[in-house]
C-alpha positions as CSV (number, residue, x, y, z in Angstrom):
1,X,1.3,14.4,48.9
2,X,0.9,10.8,47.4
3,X,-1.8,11.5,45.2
4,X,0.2,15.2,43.8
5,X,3.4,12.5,43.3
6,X,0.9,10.3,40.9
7,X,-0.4,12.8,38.7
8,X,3.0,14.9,38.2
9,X,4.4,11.3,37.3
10,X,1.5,10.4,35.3
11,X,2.4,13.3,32.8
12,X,6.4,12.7,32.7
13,X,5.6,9.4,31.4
14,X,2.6,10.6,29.1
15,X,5.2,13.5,28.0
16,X,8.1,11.4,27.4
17,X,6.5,7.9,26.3
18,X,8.4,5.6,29.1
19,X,7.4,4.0,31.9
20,X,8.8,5.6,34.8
21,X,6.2,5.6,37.7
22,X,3.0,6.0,35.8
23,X,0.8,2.6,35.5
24,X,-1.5,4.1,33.3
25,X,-0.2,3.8,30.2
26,X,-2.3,4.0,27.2
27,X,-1.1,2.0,23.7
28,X,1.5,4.4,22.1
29,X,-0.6,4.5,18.7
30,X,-2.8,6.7,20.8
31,X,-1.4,10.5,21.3
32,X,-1.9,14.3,20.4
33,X,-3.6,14.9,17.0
34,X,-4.7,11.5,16.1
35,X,-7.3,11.6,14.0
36,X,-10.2,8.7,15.1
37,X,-11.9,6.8,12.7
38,X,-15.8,7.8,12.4
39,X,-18.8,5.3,11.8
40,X,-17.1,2.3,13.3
41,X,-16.6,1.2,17.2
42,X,-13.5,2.7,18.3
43,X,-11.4,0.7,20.7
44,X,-8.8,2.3,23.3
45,X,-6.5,0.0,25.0
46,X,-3.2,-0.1,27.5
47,X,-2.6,-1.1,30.4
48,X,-2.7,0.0,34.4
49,X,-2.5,-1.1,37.7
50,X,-4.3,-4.6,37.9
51,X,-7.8,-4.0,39.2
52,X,-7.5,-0.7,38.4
53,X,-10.8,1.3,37.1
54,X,-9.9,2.8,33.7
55,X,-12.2,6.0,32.6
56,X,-12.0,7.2,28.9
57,X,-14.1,10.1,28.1
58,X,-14.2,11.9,24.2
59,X,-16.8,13.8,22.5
60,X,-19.6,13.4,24.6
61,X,-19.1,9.7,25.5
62,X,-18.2,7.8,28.5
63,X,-16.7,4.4,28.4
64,X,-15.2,2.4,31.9
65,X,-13.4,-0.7,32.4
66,X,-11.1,-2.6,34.3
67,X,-7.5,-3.5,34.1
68,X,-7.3,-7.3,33.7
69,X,-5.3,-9.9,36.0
70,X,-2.4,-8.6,33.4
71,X,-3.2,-5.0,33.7
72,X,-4.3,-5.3,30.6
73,X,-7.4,-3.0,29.3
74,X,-9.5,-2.4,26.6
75,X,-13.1,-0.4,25.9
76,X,-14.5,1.1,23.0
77,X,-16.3,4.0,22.0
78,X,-19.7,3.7,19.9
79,X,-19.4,4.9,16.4
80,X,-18.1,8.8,16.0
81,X,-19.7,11.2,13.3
82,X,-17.1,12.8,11.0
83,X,-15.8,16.4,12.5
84,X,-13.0,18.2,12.5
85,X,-13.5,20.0,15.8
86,X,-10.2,19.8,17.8
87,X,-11.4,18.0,21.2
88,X,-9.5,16.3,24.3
89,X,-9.7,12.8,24.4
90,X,-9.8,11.9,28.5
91,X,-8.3,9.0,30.5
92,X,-8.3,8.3,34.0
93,X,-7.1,5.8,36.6
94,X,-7.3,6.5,40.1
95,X,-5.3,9.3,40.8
96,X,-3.8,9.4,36.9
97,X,-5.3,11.6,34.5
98,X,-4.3,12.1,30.9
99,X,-5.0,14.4,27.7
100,X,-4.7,14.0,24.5
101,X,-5.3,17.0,22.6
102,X,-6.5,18.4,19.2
103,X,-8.2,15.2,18.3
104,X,-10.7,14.8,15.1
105,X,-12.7,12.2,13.4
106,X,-12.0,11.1,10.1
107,X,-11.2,8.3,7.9
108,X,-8.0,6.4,8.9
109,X,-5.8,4.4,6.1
110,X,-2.9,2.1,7.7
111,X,0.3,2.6,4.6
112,X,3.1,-0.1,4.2
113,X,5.8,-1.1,1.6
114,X,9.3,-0.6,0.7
115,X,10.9,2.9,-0.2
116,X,9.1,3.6,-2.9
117,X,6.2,3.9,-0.5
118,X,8.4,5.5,2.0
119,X,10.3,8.0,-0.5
120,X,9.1,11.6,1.2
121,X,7.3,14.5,0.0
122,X,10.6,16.3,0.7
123,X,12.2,14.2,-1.9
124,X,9.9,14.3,-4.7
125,X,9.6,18.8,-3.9
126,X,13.6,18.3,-4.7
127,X,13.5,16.6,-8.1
128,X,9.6,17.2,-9.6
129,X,8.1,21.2,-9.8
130,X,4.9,20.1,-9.2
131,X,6.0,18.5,-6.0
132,X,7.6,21.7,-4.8
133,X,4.1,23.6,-5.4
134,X,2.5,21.2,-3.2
135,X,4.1,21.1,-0.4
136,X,4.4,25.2,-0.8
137,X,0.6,24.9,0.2
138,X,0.3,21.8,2.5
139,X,-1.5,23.4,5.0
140,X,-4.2,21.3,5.7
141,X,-4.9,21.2,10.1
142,X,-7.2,18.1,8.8
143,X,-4.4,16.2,7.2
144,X,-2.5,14.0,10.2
145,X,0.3,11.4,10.2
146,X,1.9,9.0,12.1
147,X,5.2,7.0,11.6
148,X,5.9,4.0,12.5
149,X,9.6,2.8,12.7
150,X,10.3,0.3,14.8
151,X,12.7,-2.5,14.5
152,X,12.1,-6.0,13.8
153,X,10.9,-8.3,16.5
154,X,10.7,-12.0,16.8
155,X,7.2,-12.1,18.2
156,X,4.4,-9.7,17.7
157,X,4.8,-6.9,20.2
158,X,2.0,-5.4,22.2
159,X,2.9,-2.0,22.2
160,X,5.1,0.9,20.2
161,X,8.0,2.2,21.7
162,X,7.7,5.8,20.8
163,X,5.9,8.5,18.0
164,X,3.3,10.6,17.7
165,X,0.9,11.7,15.4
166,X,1.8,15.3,13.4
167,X,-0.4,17.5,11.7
168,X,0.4,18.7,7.5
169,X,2.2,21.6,7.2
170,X,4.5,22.7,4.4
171,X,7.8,22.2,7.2
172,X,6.5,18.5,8.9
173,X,4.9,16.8,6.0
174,X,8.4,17.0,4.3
175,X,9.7,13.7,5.7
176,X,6.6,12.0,4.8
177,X,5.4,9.4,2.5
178,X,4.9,11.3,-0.5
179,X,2.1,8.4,-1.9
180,X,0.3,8.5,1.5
181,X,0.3,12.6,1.6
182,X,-1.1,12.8,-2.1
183,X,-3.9,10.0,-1.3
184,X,-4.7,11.5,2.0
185,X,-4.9,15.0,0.3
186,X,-7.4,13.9,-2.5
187,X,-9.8,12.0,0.0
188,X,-9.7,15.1,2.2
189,X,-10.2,17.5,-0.8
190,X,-13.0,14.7,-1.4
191,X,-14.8,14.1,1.4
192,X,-14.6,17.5,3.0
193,X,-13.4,14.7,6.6
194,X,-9.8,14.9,8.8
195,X,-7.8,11.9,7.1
196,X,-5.3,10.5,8.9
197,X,-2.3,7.9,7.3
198,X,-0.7,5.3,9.8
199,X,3.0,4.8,7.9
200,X,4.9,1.5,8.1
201,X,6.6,1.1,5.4
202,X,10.9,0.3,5.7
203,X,13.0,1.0,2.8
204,X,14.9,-2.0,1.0
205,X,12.4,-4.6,2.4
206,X,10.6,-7.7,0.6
207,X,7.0,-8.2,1.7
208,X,7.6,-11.3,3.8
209,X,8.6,-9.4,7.3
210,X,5.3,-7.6,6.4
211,X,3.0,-10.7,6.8
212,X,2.0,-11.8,10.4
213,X,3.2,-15.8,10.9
214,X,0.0,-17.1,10.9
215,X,-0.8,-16.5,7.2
216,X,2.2,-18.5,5.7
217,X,-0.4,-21.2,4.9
218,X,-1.5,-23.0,1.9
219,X,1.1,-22.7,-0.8
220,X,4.2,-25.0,-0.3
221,X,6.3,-21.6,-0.9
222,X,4.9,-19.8,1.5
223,X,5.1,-22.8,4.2
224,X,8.7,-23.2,3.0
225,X,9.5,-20.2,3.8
226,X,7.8,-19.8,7.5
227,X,10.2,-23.1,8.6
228,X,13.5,-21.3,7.0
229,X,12.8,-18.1,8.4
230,X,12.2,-19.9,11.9
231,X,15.7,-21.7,11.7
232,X,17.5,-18.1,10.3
233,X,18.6,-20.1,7.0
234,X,19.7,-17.2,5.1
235,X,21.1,-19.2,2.3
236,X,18.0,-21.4,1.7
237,X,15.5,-18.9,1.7
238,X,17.8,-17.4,-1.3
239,X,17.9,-20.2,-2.9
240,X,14.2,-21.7,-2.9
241,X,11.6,-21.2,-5.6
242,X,10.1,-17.6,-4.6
243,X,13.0,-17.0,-2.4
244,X,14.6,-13.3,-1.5
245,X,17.7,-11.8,-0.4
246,X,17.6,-12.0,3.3
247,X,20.2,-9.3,4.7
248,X,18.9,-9.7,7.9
249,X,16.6,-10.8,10.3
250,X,14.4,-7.7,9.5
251,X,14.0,-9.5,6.4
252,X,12.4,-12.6,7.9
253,X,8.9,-13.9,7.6
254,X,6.6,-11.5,10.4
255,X,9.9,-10.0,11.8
256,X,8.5,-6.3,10.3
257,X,4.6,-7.3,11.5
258,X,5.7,-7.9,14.8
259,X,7.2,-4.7,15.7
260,X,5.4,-2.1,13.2
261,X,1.9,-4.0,12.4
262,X,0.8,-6.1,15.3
263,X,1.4,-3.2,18.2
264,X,-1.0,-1.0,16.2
265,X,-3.9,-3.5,16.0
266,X,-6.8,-3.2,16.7
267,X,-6.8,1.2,15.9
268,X,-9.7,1.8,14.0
269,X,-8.6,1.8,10.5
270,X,-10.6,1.8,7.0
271,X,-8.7,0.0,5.0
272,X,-5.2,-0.5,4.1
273,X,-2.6,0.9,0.7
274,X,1.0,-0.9,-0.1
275,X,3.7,-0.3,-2.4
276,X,6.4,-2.9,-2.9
277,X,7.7,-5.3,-4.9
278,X,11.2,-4.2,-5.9
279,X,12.9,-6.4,-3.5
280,X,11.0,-9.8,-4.4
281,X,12.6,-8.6,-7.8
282,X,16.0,-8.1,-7.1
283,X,19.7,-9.6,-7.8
284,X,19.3,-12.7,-6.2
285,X,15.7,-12.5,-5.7
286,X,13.0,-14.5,-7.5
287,X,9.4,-13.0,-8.2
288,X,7.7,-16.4,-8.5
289,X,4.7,-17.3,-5.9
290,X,4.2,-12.8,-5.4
291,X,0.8,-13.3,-5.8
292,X,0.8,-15.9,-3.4
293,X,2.4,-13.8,-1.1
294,X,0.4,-11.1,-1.5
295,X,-2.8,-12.8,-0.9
296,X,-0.8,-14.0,2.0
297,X,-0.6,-10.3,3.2
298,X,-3.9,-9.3,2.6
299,X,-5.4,-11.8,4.3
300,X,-3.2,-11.9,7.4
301,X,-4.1,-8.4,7.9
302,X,-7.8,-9.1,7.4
303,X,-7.3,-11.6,10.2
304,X,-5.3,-9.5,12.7
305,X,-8.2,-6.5,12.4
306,X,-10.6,-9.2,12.3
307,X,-11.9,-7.4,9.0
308,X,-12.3,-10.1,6.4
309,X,-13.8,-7.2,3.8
310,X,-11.2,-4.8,4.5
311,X,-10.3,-2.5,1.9
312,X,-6.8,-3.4,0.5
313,X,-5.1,-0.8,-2.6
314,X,-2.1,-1.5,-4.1
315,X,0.7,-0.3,-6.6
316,X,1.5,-1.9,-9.1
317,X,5.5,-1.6,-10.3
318,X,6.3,0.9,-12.6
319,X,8.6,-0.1,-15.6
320,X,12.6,-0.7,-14.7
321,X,15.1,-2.2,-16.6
322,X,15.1,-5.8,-14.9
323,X,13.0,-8.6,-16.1
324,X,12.1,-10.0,-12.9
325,X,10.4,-6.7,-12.4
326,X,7.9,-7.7,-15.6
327,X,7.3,-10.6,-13.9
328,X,6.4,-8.9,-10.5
329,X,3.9,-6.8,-12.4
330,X,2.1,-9.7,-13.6
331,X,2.3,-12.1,-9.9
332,X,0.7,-8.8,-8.5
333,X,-1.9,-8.3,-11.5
334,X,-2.9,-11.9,-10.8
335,X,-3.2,-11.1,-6.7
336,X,-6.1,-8.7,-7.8
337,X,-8.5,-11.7,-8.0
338,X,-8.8,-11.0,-4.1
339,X,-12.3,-9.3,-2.8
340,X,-12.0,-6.2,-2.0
341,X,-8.6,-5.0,-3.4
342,X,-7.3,-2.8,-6.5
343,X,-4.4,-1.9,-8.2
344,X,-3.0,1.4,-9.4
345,X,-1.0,1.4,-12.7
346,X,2.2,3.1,-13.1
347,X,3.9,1.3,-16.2
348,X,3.6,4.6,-18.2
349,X,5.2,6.8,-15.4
350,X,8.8,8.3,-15.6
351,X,11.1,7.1,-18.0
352,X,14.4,8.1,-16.5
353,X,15.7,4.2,-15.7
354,X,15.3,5.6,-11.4
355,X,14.2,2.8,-9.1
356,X,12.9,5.8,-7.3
357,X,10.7,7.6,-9.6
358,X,10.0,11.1,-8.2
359,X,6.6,11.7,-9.5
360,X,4.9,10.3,-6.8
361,X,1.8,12.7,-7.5
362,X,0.4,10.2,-10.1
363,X,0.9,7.2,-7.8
364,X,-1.2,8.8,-4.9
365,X,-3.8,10.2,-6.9
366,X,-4.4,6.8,-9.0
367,X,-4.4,4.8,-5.7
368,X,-6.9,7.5,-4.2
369,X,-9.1,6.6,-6.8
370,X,-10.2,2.9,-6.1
371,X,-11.3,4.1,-2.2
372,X,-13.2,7.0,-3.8
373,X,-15.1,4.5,-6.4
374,X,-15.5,1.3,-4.3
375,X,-15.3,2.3,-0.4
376,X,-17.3,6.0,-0.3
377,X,-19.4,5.5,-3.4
378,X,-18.5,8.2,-5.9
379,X,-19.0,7.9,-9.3
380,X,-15.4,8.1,-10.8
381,X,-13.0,6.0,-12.9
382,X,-11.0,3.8,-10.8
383,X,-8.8,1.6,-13.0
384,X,-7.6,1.9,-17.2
385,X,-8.2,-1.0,-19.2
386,X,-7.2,-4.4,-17.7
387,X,-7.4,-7.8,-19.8
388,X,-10.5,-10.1,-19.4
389,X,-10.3,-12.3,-22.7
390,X,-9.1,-13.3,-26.1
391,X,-10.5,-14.3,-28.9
392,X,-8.9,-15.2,-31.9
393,X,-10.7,-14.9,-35.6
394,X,-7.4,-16.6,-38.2
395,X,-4.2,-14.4,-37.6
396,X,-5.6,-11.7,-35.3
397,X,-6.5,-11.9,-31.7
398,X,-8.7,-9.7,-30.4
399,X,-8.1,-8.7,-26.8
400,X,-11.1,-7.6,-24.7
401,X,-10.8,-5.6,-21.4
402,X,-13.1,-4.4,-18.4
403,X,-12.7,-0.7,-17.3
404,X,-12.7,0.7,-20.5
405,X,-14.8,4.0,-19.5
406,X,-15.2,6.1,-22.5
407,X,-13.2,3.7,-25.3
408,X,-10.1,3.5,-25.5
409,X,-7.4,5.6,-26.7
410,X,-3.7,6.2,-27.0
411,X,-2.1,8.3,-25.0
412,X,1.1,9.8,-23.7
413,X,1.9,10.6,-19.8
414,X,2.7,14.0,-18.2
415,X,2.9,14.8,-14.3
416,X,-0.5,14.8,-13.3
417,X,-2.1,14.4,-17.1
418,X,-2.0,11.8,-19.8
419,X,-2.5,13.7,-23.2
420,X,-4.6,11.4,-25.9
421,X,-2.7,11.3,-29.2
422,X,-5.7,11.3,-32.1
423,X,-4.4,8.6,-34.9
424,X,-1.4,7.5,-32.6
425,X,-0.1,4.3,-32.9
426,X,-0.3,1.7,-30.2
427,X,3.0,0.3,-28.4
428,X,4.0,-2.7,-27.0
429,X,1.7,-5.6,-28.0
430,X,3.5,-8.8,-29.0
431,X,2.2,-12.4,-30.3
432,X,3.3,-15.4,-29.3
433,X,3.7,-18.3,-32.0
434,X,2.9,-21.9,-32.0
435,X,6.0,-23.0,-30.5
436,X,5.6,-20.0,-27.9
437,X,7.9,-17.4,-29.1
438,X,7.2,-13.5,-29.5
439,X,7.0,-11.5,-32.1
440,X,6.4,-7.5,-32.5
441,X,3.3,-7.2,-33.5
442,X,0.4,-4.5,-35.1
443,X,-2.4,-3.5,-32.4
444,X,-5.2,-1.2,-33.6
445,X,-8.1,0.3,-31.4
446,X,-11.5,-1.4,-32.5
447,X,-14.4,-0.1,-30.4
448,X,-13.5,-1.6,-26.8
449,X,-11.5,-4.0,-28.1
450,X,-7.5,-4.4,-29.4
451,X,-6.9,-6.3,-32.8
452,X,-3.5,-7.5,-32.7
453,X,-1.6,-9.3,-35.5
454,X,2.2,-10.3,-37.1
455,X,3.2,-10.7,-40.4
456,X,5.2,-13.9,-38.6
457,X,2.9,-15.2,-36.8
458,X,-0.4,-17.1,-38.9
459,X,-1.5,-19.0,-36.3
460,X,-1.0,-17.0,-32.5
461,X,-1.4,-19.2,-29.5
462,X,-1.4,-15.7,-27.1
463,X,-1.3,-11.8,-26.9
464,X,0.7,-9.8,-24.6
465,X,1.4,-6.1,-23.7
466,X,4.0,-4.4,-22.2
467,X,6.1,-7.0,-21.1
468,X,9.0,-6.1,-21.1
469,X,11.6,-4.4,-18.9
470,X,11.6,-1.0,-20.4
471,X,10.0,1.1,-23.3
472,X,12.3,2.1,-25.8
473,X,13.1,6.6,-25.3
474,X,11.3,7.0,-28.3
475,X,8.3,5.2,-27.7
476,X,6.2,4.3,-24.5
477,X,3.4,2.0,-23.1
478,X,0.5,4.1,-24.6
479,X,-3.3,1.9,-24.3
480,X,-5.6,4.1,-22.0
481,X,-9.1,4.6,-21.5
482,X,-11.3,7.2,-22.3
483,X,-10.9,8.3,-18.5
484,X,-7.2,8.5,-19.2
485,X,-6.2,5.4,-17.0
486,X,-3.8,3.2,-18.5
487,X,-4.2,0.0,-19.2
488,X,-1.9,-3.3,-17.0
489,X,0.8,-5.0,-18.4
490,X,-0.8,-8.7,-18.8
491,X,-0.1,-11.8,-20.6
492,X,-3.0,-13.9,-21.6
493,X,-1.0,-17.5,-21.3
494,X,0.2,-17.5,-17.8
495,X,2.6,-20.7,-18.9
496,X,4.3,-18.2,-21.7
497,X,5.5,-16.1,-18.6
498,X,8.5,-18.5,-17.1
499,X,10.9,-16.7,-15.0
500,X,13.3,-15.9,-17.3
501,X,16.3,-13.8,-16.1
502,X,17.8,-13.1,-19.4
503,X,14.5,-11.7,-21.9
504,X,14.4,-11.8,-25.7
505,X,15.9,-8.6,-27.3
506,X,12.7,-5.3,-27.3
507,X,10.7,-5.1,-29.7
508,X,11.2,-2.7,-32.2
């Protein structure tokens, strides 16, 4: 009788995610239609009665451990092949027994950011025609996802409170992450391999909750703002050099990485994407020290998966009428001299002044591209032109960039196509005088290279592109490559960047 009361209450809890009478309790990340990570060891954790024997049993392997003086366990499972057979995943303690079913292998990407990461395929099927025809035919049994909304904590938490993982159909991947189902669908259309996308991103949120406390190290901003956020000083952390609107303690240094981040460590992950920016960028925000911040991020959660090389993709922010915002595009084109990470462009993308841009289809499939190129090897275009030099011959300066795969061109964006214009005239590059003032200026395609000159300016001191807020209706940023990529905003004389709320008029 004893041992029937044990298992029936072993699978109320499993069922219904609480405690109740069950000891064995496996880490919430872990549930129905999870997709595993292949070629890497695969760890299982939870907890159980303390002593306890723990058995974990999946695709032909065995793995046993004991429950610490904590009741704490852990074991791992040698490296999985790719497959997307749907299998039970098996664990047992004593009397308890538990199944997960319809479990594959696959590749595993952990997703965080703000809303614009978090703005669902529902959304962009509402506003974008394209996005309707996708979803129409987003059945794909090896597409899976799993969202993680917790609220903020003030210490890293050990364990989820609820969720599960869901597979992509046309009705459920509605309230997902738009970005995270278009990169997930190219890798799978891809690499032929079940892809799974672990979601944390929260709408309205700088990137500071997002980084764990450890990694508010060595920059006086970033230490500055570890102390404030311990003390709740709202108003200082406004007020500082790199500071942002705190509206709560959600917003606080780690407060997001201890309840979303920490619990899901150490899940076998490949490497990580992130979109956000928009509210280090805001009224009362201030964009300096990003970068700073951003390296901050990346290497914190290098340091929690204890994966110094892990693979880290980014967004960078489209175009919006708010300087700090041009600002924010460069902090995070600067963050990119990080191993290991790349940025996807999006400064030519919707034109409609909407914080929330609905074509999210370019977003995903730009990001998708860095993994494909530097994680699984294919030979594809990951990046448009970005700025490596100047050199400047009298009047002109002559701009010279890496990734400029087949020339470059001018172009115009489309949902899902950029269009090269033959003889069309590039947009958006500016001079800076010897006093440090901008000018308009002329920018012609030679070979791989930009000549760019002013009537006003003789002497330049430095070249710029697309920075400012917003392209003019009639006109837009326009410098691709011959893979149709465009090319970053970037100044080449970081000091002629000052954070200036209030910009000089656009150029016409």
């Amino acid at each position: 009788m004893l041992r029937l009361l044990k298992t029936i209450s072993a699978g109320v809890a499993f069922l219904f995610g609480g405690d109740l009478l069950a000891a064995l309790q496996p880490a919430k990340v872990f549930s129905d239609n999870m997709v595993l990570q292949q070629g890497v060891s695969v760890p299982v954790w939870g907890t159980a009665d303390i002593g306890a024997n723990v058995v974990v049993e999946f695709a032909g392997q065995r793995a046993e451990t004991k429950a610490d003086n904590a009741g704490r366990w852990k074991l791992e499972f040698k490296p999985l092949s790719a497959s997307a057979e749907r299998r039970l995943l098996s664990i047992r303690s004593g009397n308890e027994s538990l199944l997960y079913k319809n479990v594959v292998v696959g590749e595993v990407w952990f997703s965080g950011g703000q809303s614009n990461m978090g703005y669902s395929v529902g959304s962009m099927a509402k506003r974008l025609a394209k996005g309707k025809a996708l979803v129409d035919a987003a059945d794909y049994p090896g597409i899976r996802f799993r969202k993680v909304n917790e609220k903020n904590m003030p210490m890293p938490q050990e364990d989820l409170k609820g969720g599960s993982w869901f597979v992509c159909t046309p009705n459920s991947v509605k309230a997902f992450s738009a970005v995270g189902f278009i990169f997930a669908r190219r890798l799978h259309e891809k690499l032929k391999v079940p892809i799974g996308i672990i979601d944390c991103s929260w709408g309205g949120t700088p990137i500071e909750p997002y980084i764990p406390a450890k990694a508010f190290t060595g920059h006086p901003t970033l230490e500055r703002l570890a102390k404030l956020s311990e003390t709740r000083d709202y108003e200082a952390i406004k007020a500082m050099r790199g500071g942002a609107f705190v509206r709560s303690d959600a917003w606080l240094a780690g407060a997001i990485y201890n309840a979303r981040i920490a619990p899901v460590v150490p899940y076998a992950i490949r490497g990580a994407i992130w979109y956000q920016a928009e509210s280090n960028c805001g009224t009362g925000e201030d964009p300096r020290d990003y970068a700073h911040k951003m390296r901050a991020l990346i290497q914190g959660w290098r340091g929690a998966w204890g994966r110094p090389d892990l693979p880290f993709y980014y967004v960078q922010l489209p175009q919006w009428r708010s300087y700090a915002w041009t600002y924010a595009r460069e902090e995070q084109r600067r963050a990119m001299d990080v191993p290991n990470t790349g940025m996807a462009v999006t400064i030519d993308l919707d034109f409609n002044n909407d914080i929330h841009p609905p074509n999210k289809i370019d977003v995903g499939e730009r990001l998708a591209r860095w993994p494909l190129a530097k994680v699984y090897r294919y030979s594809t275009p990951y990046s448009g032109p970005t700025f490596r030099s100047v050199k400047r011959g009298g009047n002109v300066m002559s701009v010279m960039f890496n990734n400029v795969d087949g020339g470059l061109i001018v172009g115009q964006a489309g949902v899902g196509q950029v269009i090269e214009i033959k003889g069309g005239k590039l947009f958006g590059f500016e001079l800076a005088d010897e006093g440090g003032g901008w000018h308009a200026a002329n920018a012609i395609i030679r070979g791989n290279t930009v000549a760019v000159s002013s009537v006003e300016v003789s002497e330049p001191r430095a070249v710029r592109y697309a920075c400012h807020p917003q392209a003019p209706e009639d006109k837009q940023w326009n410098l691709y490559n011959g893979a149709k990529l465009p090319a970053s905003p970037f100044c080449s004389d970081w000091s002629l960047m000052p954070y200036e709320p209030k910009q000089n008029p656009m150029p016409k």
